[in-house]
TORSE-854981 format. One line per 4 residues: number of its first residue (from 1); for each residue x, y, z of N, C-alpha, C. Coordinates in steps of 0.02 Angstrom, whole numbers. Layout:
N
NUM) X:Y:Z:X:Y:Z:X:Y:Z ~ ... $
# end
This chain:
80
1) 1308:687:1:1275:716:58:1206:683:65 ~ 1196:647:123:1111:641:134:1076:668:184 ~ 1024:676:146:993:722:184:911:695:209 ~ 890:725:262:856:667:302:803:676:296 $
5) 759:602:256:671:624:251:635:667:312 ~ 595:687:305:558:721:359:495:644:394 ~ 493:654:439:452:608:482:375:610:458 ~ 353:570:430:271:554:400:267:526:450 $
9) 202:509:500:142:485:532:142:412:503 ~ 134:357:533:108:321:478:26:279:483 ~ 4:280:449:-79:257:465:-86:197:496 ~ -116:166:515:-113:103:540:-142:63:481 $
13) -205:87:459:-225:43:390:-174:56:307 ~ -131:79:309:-88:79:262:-46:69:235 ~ -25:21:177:19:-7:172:45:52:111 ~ 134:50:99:184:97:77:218:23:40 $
17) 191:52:-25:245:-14:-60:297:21:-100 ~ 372:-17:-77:447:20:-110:453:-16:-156 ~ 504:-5:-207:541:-51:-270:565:-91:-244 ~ 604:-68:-197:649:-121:-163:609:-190:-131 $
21) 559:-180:-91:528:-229:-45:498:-280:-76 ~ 491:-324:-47:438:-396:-69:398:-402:-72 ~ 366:-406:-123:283:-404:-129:217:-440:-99 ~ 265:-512:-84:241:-557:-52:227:-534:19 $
25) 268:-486:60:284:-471:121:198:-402:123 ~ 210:-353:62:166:-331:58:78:-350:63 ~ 69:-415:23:25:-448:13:-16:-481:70 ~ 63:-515:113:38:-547:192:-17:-484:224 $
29) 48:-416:217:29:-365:266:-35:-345:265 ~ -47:-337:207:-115:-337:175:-167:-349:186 ~ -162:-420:178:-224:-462:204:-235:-486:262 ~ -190:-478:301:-204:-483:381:-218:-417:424 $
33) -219:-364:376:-250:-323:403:-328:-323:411 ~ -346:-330:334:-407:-346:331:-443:-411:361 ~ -415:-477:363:-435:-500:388:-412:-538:466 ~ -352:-519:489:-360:-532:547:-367:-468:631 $
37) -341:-425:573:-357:-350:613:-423:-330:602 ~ -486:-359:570:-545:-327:543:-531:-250:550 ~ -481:-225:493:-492:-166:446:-539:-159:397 ~ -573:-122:411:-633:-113:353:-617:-74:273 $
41) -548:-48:280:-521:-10:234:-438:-8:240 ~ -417:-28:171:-333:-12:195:-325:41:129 ~ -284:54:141:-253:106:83:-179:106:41 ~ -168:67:-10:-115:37:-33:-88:82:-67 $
45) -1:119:-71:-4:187:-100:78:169:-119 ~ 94:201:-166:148:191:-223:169:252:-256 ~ 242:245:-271:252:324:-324:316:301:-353 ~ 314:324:-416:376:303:-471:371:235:-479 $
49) 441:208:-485:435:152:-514:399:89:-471 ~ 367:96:-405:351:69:-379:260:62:-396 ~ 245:95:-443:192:93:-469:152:27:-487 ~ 173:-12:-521:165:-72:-555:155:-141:-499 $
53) 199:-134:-442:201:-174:-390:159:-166:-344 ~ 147:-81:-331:68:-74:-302:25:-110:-339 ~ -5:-77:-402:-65:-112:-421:-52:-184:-427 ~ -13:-221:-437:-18:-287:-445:-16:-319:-377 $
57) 26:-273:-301:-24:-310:-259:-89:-287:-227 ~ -119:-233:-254:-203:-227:-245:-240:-263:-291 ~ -241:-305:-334:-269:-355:-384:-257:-426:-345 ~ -207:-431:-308:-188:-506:-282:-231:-503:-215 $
61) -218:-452:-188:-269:-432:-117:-339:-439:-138 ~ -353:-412:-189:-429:-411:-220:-460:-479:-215 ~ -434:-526:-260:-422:-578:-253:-425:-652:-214 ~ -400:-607:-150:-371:-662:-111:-430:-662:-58 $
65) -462:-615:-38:-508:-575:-5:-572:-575:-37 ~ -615:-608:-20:-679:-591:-74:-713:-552:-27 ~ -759:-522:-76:-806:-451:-61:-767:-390:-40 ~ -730:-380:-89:-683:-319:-80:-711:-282:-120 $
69) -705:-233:-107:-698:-140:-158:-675:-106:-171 ~ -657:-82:-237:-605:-49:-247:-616:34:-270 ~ -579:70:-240:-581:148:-258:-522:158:-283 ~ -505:191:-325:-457:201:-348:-429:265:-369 $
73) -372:308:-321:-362:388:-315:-288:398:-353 ~ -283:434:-396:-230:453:-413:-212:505:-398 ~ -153:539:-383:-153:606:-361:-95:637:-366 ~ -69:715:-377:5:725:-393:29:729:-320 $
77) 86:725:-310:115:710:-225:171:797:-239 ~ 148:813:-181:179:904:-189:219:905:-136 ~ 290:906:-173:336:901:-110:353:995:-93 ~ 382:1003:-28:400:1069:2:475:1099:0 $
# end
């Protein structure tokens, strides 16, 4: 039986990184936000095993992008 996510909003400055997806694809998205959309802030966000592929592409973004800043929020996600 599946059963059907509920509809999230989605931000315009935010990237949603899956297990499944390409990181590279993430990374583009990334940095053309910031730099060809002049976003002053994106928000790169991950849960479970997709953990590891977030932070490793907010380190490559970091990176790639000079004069970046990083905040860094962890938080428990409270489902209904």
């Amino acid at each position: 039986v599946e059963t059907e996510k509920p509809s999230v909003p989605s931000v315009p400055n935010e990237v949603r990184v899956m297990t499944d997806g390409k990181m590279r694809n993430y990374i583009k998205y990334a940095t053309t936000l910031l730099m060809e959309k002049g976003e002053d802030l994106i928000v790169v966000k991950g849960m479970g095993r997709a953990i590891n592929k977030t932070v490793t592409v907010a380190e490559i973004v970091k990176r790639r992008v000079a004069g970046l800043h990083q905040d860094t929020e962890i938080a428990p996600l409270e489902s209904t």
